[in-house]
Backbone as JSON, one array per atom type, in Angstrom:
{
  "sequence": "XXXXXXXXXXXXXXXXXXXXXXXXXXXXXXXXXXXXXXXXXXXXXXXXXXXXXXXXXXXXXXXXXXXXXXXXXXXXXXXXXXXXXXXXXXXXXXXXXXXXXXXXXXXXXXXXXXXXXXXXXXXXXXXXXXXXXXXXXXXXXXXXXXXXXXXXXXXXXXXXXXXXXXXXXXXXXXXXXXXXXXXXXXXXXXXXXXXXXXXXXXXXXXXXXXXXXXXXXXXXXXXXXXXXXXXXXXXXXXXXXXXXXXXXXXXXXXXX",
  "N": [[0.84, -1.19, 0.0], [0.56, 1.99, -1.09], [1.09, 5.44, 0.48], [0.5, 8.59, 0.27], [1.06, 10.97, 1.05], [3.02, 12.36, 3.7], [4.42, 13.38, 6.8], [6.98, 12.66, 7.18], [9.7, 13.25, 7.21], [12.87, 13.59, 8.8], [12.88, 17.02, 10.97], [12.31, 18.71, 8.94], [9.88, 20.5, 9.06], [6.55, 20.65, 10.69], [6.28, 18.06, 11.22], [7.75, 14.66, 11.76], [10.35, 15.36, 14.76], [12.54, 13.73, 14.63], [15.51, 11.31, 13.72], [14.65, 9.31, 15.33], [11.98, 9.62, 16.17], [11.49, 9.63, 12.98], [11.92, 6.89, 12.38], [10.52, 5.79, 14.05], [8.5, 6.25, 12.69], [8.52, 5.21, 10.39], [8.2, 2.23, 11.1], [5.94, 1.62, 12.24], [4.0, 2.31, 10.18], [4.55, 0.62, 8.2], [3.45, -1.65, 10.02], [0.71, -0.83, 9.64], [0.21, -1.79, 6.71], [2.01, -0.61, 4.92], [3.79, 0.23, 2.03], [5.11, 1.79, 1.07], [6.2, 5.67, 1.29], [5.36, 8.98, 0.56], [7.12, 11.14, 0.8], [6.32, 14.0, 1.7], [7.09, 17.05, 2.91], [5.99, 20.42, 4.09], [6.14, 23.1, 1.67], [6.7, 26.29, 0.56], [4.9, 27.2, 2.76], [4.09, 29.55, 5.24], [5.68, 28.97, 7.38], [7.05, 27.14, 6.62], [9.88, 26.24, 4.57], [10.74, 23.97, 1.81], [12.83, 22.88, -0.41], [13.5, 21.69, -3.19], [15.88, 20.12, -3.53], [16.72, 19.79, -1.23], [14.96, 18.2, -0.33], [15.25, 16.03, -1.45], [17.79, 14.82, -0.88], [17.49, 14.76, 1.9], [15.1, 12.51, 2.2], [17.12, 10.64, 0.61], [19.06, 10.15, 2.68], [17.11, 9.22, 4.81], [15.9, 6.69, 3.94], [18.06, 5.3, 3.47], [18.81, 5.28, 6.34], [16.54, 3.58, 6.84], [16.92, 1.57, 5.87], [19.32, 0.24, 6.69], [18.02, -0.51, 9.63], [16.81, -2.31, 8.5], [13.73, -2.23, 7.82], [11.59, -2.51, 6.3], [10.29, -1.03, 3.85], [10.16, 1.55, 1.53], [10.73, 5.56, 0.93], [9.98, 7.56, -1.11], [9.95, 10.99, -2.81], [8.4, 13.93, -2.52], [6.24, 16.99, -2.12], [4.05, 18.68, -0.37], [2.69, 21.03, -1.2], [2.13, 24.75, -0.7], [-0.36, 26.26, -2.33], [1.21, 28.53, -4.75], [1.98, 31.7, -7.53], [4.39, 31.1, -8.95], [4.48, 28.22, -9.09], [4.11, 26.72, -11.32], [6.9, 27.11, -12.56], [8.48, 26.57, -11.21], [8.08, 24.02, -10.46], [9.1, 23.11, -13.21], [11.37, 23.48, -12.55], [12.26, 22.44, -10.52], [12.55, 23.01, -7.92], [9.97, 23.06, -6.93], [8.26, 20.03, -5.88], [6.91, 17.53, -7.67], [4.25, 14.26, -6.7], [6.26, 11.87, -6.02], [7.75, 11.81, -8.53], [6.1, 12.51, -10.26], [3.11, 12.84, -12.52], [1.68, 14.28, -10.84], [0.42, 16.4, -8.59], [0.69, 17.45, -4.76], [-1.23, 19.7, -3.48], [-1.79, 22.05, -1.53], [-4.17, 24.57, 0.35], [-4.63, 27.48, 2.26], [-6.21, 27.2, 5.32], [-8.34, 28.81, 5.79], [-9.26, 29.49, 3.38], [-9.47, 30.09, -0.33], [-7.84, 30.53, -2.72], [-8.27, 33.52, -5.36], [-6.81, 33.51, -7.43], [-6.68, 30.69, -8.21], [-8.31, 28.63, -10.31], [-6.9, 29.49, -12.49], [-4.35, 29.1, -12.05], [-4.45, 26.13, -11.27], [-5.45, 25.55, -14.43], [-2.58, 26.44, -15.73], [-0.88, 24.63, -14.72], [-2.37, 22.32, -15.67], [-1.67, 22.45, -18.11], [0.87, 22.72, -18.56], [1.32, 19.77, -18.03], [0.57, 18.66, -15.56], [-1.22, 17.73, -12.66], [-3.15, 18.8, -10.93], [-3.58, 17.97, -7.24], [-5.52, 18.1, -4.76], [-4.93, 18.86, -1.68], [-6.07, 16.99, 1.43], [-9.31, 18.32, 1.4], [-11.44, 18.58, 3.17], [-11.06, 19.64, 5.32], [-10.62, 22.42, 4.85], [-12.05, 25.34, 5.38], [-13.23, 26.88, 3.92], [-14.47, 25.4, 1.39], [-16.28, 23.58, 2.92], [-17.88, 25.65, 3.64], [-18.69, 26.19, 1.38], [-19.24, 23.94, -1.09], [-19.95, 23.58, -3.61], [-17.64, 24.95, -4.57], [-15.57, 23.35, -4.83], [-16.43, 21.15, -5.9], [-16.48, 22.29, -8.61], [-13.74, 22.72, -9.73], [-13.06, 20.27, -9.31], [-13.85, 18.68, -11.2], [-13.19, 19.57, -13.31], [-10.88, 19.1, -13.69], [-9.15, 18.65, -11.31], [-7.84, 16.54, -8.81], [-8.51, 15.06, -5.64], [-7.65, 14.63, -2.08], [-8.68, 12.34, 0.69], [-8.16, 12.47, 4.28], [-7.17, 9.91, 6.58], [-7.96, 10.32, 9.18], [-9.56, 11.91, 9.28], [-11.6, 10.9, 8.42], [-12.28, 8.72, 10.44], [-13.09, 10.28, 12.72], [-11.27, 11.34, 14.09], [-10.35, 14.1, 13.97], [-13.14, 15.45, 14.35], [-16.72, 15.62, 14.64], [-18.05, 17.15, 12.69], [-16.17, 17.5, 10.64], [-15.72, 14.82, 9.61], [-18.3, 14.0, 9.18], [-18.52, 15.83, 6.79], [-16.13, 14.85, 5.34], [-17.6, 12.43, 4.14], [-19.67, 13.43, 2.54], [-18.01, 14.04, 0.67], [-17.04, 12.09, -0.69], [-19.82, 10.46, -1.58], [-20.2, 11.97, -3.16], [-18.65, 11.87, -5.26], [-16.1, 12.84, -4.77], [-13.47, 12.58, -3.99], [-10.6, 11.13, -4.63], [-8.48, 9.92, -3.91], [-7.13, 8.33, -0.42], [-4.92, 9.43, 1.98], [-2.67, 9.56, 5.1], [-1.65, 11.85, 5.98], [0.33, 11.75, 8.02], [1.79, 12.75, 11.02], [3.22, 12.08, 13.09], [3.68, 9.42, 15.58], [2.03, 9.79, 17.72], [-0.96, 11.87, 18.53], [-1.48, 12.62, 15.48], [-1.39, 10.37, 13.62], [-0.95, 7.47, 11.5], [-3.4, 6.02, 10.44], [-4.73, 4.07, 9.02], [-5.97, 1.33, 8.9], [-8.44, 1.46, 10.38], [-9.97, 3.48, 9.02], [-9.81, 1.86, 6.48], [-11.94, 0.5, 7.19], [-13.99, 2.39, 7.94], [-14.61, 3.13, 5.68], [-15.39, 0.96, 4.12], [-17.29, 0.09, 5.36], [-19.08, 1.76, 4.89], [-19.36, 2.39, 2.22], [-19.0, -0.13, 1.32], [-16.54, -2.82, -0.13], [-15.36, -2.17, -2.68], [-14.97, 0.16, -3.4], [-12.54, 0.96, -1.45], [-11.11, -0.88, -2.53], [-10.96, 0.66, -4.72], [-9.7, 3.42, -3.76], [-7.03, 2.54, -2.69], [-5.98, 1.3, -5.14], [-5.79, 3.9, -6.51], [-4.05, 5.73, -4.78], [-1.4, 3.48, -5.5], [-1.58, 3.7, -8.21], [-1.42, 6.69, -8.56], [1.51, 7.3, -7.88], [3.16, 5.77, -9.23], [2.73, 7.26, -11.44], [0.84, 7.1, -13.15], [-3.04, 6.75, -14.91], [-5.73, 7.57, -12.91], [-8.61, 5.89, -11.52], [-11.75, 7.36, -11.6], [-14.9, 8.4, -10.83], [-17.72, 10.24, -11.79], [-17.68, 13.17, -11.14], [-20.12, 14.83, -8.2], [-22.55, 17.19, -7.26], [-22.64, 18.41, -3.92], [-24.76, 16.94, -1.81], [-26.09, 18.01, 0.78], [-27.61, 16.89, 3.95], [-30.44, 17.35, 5.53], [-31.48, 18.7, 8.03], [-33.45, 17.7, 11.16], [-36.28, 18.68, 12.29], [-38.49, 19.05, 15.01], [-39.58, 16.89, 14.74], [-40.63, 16.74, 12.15], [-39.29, 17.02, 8.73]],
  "CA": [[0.0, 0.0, 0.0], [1.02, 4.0, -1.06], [0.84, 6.37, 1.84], [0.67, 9.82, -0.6], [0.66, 12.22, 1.98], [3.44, 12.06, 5.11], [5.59, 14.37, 7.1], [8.63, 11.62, 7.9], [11.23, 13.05, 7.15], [13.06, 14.65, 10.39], [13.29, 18.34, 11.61], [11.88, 19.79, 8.15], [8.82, 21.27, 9.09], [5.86, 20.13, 11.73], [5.91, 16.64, 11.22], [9.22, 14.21, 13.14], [10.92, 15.95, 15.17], [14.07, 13.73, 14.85], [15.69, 10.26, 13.07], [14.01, 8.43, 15.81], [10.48, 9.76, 15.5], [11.14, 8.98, 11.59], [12.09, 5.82, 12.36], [9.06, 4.85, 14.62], [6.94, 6.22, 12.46], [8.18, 4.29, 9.28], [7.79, 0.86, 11.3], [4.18, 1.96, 12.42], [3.61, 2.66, 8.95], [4.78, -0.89, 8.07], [2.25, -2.45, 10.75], [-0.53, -0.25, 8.94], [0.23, -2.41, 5.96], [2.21, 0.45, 4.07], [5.22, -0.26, 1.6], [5.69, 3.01, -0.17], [5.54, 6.33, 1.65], [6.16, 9.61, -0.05], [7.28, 12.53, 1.84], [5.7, 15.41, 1.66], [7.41, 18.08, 3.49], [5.36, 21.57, 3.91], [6.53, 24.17, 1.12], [6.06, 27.25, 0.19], [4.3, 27.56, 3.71], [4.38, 30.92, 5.87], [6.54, 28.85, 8.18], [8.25, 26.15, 6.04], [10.15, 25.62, 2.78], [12.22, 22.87, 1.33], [12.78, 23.04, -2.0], [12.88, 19.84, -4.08], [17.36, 19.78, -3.54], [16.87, 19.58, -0.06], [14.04, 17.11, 0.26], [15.56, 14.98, -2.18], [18.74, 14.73, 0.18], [16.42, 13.85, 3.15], [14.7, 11.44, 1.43], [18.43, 9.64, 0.44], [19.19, 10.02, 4.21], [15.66, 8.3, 5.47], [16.51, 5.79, 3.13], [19.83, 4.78, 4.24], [18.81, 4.45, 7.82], [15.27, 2.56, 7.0], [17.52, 0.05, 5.22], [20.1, -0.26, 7.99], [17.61, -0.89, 10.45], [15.81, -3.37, 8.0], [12.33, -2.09, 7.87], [10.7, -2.94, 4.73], [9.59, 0.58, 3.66], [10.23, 2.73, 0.61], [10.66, 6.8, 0.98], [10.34, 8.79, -2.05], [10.29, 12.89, -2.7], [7.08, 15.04, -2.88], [6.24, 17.79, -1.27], [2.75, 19.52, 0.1], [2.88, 22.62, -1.95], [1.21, 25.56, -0.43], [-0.35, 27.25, -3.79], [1.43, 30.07, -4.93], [2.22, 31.79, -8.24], [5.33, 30.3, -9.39], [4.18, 27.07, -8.93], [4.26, 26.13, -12.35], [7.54, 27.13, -13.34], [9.41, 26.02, -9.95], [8.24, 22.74, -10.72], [10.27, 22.8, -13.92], [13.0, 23.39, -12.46], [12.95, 20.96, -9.48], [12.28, 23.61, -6.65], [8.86, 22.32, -6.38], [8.44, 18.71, -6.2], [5.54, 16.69, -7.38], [4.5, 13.23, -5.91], [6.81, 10.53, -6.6], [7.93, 12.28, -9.81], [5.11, 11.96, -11.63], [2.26, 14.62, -12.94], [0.78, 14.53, -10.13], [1.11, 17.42, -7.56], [-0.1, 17.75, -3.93], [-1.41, 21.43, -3.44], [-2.46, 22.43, 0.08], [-5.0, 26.02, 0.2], [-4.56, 27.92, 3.51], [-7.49, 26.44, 6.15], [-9.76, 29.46, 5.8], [-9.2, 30.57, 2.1], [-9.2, 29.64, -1.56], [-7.02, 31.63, -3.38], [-8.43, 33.8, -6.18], [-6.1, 32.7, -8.59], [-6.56, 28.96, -8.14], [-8.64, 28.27, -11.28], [-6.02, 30.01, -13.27], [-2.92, 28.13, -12.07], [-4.65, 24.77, -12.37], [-5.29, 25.21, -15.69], [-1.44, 26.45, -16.07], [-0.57, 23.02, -14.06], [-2.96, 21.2, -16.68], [-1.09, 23.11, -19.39], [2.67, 21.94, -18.54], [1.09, 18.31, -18.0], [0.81, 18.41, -13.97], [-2.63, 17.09, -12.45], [-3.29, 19.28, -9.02], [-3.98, 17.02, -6.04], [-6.05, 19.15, -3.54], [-5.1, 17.94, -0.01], [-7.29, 17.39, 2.74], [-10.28, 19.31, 0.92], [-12.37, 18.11, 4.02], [-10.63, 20.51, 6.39], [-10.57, 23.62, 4.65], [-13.73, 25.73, 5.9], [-14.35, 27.02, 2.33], [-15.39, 24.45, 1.43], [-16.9, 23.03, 3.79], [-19.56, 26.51, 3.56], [-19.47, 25.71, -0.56], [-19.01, 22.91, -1.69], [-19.79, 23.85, -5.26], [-16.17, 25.32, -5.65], [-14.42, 22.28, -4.65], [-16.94, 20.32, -7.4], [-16.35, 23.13, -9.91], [-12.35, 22.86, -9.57], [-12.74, 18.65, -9.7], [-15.26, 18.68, -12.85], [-12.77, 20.75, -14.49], [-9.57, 18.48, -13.69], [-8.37, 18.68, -10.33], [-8.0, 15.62, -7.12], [-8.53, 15.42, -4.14], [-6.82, 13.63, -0.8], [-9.02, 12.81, 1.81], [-6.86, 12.29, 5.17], [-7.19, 9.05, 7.24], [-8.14, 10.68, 10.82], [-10.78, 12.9, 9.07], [-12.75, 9.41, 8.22], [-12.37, 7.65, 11.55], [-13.29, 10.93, 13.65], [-9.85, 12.02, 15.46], [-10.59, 15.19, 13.7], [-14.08, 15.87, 14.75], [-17.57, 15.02, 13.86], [-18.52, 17.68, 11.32], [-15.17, 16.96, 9.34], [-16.29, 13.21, 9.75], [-19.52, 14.13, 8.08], [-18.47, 16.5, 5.59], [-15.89, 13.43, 4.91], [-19.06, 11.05, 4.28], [-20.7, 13.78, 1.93], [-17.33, 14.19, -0.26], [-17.04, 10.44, -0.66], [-20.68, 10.07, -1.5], [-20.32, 12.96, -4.3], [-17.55, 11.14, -5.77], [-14.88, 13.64, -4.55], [-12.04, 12.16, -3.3], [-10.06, 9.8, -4.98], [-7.33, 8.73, -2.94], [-6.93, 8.48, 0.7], [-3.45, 9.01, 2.76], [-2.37, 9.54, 6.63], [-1.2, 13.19, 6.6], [0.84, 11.93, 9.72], [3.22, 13.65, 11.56], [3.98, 11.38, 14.29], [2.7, 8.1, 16.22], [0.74, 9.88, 18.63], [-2.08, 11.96, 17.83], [-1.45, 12.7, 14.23], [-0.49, 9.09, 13.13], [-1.51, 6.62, 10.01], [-4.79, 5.2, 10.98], [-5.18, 3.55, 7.64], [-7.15, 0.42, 9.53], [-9.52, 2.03, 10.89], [-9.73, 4.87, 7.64], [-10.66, 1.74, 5.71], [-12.89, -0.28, 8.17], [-15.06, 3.09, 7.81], [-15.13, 2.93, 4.33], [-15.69, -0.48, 3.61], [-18.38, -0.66, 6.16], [-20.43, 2.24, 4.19], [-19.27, 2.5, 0.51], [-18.33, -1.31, 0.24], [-14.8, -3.32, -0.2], [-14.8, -1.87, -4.04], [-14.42, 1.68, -2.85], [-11.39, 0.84, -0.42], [-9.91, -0.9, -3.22], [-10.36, 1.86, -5.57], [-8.79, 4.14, -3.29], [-5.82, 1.47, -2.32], [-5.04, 1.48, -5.97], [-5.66, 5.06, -7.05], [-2.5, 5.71, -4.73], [-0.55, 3.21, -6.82], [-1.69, 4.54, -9.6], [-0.59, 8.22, -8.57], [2.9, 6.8, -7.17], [3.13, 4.78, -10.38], [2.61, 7.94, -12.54], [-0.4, 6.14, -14.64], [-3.91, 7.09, -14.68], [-6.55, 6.65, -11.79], [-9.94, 5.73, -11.64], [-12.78, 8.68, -11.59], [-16.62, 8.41, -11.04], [-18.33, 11.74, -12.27], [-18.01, 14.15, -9.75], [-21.61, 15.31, -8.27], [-22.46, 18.68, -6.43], [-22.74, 17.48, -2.52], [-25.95, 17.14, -1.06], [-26.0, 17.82, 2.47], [-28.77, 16.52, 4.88], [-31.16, 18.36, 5.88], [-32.01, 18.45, 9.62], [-35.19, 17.55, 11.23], [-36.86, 19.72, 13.16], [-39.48, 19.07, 15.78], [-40.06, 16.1, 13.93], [-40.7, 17.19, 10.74], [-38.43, 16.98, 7.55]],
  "C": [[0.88, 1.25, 0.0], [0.28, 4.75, -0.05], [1.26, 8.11, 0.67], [1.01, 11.06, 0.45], [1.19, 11.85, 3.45], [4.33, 12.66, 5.75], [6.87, 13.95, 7.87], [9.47, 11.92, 7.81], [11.58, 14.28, 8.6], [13.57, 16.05, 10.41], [13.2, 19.19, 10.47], [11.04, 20.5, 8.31], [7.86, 20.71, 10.66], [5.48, 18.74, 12.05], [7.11, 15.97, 12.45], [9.84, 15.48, 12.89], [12.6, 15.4, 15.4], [13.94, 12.29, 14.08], [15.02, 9.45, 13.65], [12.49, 8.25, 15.49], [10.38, 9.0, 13.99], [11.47, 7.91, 11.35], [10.68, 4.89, 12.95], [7.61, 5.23, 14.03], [6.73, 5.76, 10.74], [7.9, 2.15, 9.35], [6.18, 1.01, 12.07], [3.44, 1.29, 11.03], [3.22, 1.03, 7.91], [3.67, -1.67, 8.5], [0.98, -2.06, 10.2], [-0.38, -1.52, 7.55], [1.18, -1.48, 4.69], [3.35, 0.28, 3.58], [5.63, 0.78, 1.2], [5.25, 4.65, 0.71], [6.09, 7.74, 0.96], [6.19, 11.07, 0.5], [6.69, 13.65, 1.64], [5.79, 17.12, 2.11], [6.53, 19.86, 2.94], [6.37, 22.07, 2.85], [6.11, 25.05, 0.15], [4.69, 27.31, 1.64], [4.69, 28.78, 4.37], [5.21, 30.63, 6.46], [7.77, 27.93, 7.92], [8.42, 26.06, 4.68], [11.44, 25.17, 2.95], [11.97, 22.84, -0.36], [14.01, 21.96, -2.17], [14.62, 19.58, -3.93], [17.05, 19.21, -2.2], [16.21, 18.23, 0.38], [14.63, 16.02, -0.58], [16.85, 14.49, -1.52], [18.25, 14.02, 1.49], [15.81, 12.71, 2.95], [15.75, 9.7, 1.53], [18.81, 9.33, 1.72], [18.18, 9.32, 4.67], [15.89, 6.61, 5.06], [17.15, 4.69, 3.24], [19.34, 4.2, 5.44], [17.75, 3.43, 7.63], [16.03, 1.37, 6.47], [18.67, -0.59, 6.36], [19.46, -0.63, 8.84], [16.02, -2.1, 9.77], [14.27, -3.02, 8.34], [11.71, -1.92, 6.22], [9.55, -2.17, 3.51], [10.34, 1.38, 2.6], [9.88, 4.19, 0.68], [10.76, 7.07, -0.77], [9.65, 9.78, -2.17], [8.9, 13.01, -3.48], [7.28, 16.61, -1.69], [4.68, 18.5, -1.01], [2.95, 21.08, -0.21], [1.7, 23.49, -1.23], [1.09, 26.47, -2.04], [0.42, 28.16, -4.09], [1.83, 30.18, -6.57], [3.05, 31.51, -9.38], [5.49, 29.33, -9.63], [4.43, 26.22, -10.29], [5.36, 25.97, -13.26], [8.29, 26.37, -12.17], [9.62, 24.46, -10.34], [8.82, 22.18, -12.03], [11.4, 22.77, -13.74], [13.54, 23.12, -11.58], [12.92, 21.77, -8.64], [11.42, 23.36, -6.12], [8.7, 20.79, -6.89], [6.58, 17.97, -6.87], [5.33, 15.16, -6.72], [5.08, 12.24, -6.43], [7.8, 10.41, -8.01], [7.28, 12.17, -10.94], [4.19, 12.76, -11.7], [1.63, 14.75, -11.92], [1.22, 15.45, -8.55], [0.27, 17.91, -6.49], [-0.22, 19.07, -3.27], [-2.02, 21.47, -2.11], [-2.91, 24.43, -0.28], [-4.66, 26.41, 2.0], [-6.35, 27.65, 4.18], [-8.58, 27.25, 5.85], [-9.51, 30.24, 4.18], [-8.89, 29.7, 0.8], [-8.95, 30.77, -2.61], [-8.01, 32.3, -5.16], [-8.16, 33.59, -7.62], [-5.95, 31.27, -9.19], [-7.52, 28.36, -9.43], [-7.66, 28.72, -12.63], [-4.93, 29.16, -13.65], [-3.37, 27.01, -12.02], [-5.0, 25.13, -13.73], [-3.93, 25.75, -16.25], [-0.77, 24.97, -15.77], [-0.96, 22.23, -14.94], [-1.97, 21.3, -17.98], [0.25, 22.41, -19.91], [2.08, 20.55, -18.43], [0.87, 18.45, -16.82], [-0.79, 18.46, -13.76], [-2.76, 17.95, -10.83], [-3.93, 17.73, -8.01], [-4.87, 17.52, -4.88], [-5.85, 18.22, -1.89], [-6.11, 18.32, 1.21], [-8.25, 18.47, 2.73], [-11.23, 19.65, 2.39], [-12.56, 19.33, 5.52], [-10.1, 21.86, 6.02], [-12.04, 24.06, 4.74], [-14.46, 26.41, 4.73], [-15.23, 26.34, 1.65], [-16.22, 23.65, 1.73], [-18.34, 24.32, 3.24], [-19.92, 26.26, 2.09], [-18.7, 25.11, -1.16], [-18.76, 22.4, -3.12], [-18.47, 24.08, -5.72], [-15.16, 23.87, -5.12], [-15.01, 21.12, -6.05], [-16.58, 21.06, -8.49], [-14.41, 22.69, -10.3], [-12.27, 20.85, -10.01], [-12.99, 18.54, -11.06], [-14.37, 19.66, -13.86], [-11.02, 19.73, -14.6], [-8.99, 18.22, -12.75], [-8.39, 17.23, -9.59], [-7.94, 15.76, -6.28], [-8.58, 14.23, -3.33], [-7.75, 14.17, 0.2], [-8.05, 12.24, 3.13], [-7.81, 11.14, 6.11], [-8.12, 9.35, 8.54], [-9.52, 11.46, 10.76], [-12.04, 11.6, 9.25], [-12.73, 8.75, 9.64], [-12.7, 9.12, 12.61], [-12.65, 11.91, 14.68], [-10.32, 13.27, 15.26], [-11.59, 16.37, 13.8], [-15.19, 15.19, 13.9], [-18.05, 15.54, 12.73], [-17.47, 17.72, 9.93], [-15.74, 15.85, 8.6], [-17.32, 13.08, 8.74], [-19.37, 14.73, 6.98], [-17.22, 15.16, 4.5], [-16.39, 12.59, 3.9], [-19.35, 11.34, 2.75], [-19.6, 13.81, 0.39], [-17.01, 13.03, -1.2], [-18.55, 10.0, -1.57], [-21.06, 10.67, -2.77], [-19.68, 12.43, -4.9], [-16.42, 12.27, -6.65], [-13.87, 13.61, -4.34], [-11.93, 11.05, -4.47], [-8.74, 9.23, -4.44], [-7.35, 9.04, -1.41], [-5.61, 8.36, 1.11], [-4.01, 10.01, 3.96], [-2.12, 11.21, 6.82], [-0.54, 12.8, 8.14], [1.86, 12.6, 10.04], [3.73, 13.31, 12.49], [3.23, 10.2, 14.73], [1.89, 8.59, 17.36], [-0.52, 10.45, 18.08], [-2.24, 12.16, 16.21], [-0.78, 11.43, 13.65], [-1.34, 9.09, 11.95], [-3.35, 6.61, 9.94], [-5.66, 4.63, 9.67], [-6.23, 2.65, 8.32], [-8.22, 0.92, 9.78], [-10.43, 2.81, 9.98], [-10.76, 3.4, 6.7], [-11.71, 0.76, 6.07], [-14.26, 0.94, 7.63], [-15.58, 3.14, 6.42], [-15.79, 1.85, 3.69], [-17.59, -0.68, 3.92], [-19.55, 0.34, 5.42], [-20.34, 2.43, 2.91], [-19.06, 1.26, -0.05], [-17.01, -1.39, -0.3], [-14.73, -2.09, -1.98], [-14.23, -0.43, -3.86], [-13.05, 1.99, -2.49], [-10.6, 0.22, -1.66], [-9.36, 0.12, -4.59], [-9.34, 2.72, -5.41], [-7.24, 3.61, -3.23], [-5.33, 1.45, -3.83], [-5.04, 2.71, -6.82], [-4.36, 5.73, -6.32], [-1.47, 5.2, -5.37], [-0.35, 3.69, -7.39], [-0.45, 5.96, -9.82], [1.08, 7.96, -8.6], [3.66, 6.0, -8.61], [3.69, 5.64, -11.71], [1.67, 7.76, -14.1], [-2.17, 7.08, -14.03], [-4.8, 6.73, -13.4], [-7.9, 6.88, -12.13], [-10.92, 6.83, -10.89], [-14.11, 8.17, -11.71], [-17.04, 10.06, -11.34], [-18.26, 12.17, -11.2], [-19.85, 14.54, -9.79], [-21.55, 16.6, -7.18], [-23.0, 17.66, -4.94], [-23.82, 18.07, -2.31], [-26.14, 16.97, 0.13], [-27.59, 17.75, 3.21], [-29.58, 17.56, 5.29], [-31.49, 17.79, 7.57], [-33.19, 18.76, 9.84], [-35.48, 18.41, 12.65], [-38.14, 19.46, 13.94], [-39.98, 17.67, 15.05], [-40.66, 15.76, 12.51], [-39.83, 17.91, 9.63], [-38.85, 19.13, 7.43]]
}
């Protein structure tokens, strides 16, 4: 199994805080069932950047030790791009990374905002060949109040990563549900861990696809399970029509 989305490598940003952490949290990772994980280090964040020399160095270093200490785990170089303008040329020229080295590129939006420009530069991203990835749509509150622009942005080309912890609850219940509704629209197409350590921000793949299974059915879980491949692979992945999300209506005094 591909883990798309993981902040292992040590003392780049908010994820491990050291070789050990990124050691116990690529034999975790292992026990999750996970062979392939691909780093993701924040950049182009307000508080972190690694640009694609650096992480590709870290990477070779993670590497090294996961093989010295025999753990049965593959690292390779991405990075969690915070949007910005340059984006499209950086990544020609290896400052910005995409996942795995392949068209596919994981874009992170700041929690309360969707950038003005963001229909623009995906279709510059589409242009050079590069496929946006939208991470953890679930937990940005734009979307969450409209939903339409996260369908408008898919229905036009984009993906979207929902995160492990969001589906099993760690994260709260109206994530949980908005989760449910993105899933149900056929919004998401891959699932990864966003972890940043073995305590509260870990894997929680088990659990991630226990919830899925148990309401979308095994075919779902294996869609997802090989639409990571796929991405990691650099090949196409499997798409159901996106649909505009229909959120529940609440009952009132007993009456719809």
């Amino acid at each position: 199994m591909v883990d798309l989305h993981c902040h292992i490598l040590q003392g780049v940003d908010d994820g491990a805080d050291s070789m050990k952490t990124s050691l116990e949290m690529a034999e975790t990772a292992v026990g999750e069932g996970i062979s392939t994980i691909v780093a993701t280090p924040h950049h182009q964040h307000p508080h972190f950047q690694n640009d694609g020399a650096s992480v590709r160095s870290a990477v070779e270093v993670l590497n090294a030790r996961i093989q010295e200490y025999g753990i049965p785990l593959t690292i390779k170089t991405g990075q969690e791009v915070r949007l910005y303008g340059e984006i499209t040329k950086d990544l020609s020229a290896g400052d910005s990374l995409s996942l795995a080295d392949s068209k596919y590129v994981l874009v992170e939006f700041p929690t309360s905002q969707i950038p003005a420009y963001t229909s623009r530069l995906f279709y510059e991203l589409s242009s050079e060949g590069y496929i946006p990835v939208i991470a953890h749509p679930e937990r940005n509150n734009v979307f969450k109040e409209q939903p339409d622009k996260l369908y408008e942005l898919i229905k036009n080309g984009a993906l979207s990563q929902l995160t492990t912890s969001s589906l099993t609850g760690h994260l709260g219940k109206d994530i949980k549900i908005f989760s449910q509704q993105l899933l149900e629209a056929n919004l998401v197409h891959v699932i990864a861990s966003d972890a940043h350590n073995v305590g509260g921000r870990t894997f929680r793949f088990r659990e991630a696809w226990n919830e899925v299974e148990k309401l979308y059915g095994k075919e779902t879980v294996f869609m997802m399970r090989e639409n990571a491949q796929l991405i990691a692979e650099d090949k196409h992945v499997y798409m159901e029509p996106p649909e505009p999300v229909r959120k529940k209506k609440k009952r009132l005094f007993g009456i719809f």
